[in-house]
C-alpha positions as CSV (number, residue, x, y, z in Angstrom):
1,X,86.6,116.1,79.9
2,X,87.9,112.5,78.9
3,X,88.7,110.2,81.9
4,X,91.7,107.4,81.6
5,X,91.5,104.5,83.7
6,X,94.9,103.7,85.1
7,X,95.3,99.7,86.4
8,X,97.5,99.6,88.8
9,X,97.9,103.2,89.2
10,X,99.1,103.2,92.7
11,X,102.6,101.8,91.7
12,X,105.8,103.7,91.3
13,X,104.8,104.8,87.1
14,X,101.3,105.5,88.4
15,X,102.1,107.7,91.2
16,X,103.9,109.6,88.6
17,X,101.4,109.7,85.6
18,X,98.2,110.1,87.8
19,X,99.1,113.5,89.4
20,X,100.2,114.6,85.5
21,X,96.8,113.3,84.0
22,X,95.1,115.2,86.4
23,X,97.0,118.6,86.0
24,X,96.5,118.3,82.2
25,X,92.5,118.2,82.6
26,X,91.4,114.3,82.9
27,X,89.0,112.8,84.8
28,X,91.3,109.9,86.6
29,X,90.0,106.5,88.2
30,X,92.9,104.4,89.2
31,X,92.1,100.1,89.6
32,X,94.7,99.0,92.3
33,X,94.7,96.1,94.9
34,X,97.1,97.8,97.2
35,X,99.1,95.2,97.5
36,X,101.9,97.0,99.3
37,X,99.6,99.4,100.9
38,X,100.9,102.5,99.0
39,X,100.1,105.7,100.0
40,X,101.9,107.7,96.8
41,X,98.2,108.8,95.6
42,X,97.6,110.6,99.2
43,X,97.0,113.9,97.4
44,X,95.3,113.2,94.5
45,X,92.1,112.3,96.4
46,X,91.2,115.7,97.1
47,X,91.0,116.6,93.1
48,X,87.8,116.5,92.2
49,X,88.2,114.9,89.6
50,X,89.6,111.7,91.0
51,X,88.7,107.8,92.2
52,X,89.6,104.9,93.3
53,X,88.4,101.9,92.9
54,X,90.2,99.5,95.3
55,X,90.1,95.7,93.5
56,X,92.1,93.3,91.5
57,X,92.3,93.8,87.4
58,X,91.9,89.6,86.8
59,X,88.3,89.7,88.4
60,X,86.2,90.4,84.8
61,X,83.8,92.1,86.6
62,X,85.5,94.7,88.8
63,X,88.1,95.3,85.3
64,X,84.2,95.8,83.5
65,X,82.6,98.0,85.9
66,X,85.9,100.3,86.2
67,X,86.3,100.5,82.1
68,X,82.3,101.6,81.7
69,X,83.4,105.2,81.5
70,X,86.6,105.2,80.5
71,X,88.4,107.1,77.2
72,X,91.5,105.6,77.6
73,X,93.1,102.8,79.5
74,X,96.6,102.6,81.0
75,X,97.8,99.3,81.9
76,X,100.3,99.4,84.7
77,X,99.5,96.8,87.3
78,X,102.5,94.3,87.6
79,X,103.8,92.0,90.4
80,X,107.7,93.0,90.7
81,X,110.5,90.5,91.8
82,X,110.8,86.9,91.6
83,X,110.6,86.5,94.8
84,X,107.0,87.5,94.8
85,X,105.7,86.5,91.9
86,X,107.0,83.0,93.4
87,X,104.4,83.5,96.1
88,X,101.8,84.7,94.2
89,X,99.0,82.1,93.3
90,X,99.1,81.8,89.0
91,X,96.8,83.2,87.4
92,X,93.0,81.5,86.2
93,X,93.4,79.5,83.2
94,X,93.0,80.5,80.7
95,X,94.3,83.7,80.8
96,X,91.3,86.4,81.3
97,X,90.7,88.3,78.2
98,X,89.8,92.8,78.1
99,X,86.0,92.3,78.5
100,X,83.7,94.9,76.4
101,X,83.5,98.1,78.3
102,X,79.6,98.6,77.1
């Protein structure tokens, strides 16, 4: 059974493509801080098949330990709205690069 890892799978897209995934027979682990404490996922978590890891994508080790078993990767985390990005700190420099999965 191959398992996608969706970043940022608790946003609008991801509340969307998550359920899908899982109807269509993948495993499913979904990387999201929560930011706006979404609850769109609710009803995925009693698949079987499906996790959560709750963490931020530009820490390289909680991105390394949530590729380890992933097939396929689906970036989707974003911060939406200038307003907020405004208030968000910027991010490490330099940018933080994919590390290895194995």
């Amino acid at each position: 059974m191959p398992e996608a890892l969706v970043i940022g799978g608790a946003g609008y897209i991801g509340s969307v493509l998550v359920p899908a995934l899982l109807e269509r027979g993948y495993r499913v682990n979904v990387l999201d801080n929560f930011l706006f404490h979404q609850t769109s996922l609710m009803e995925c978590c009693a698949h079987e098949n499906f996790s959560v890891v709750r963490g931020d994508y530009r820490d390289a080790d909680t991105l390394r330990k949530a590729m380890r078993t992933a097939d396929c990767i689906i970036p989707l985390a974003a911060i939406v709205g200038a307003r907020l990005a405004r208030r968000m700190p910027a991010p490490p420099s330099p940018p933080i690069s994919m590390p290895s999965a194995r």
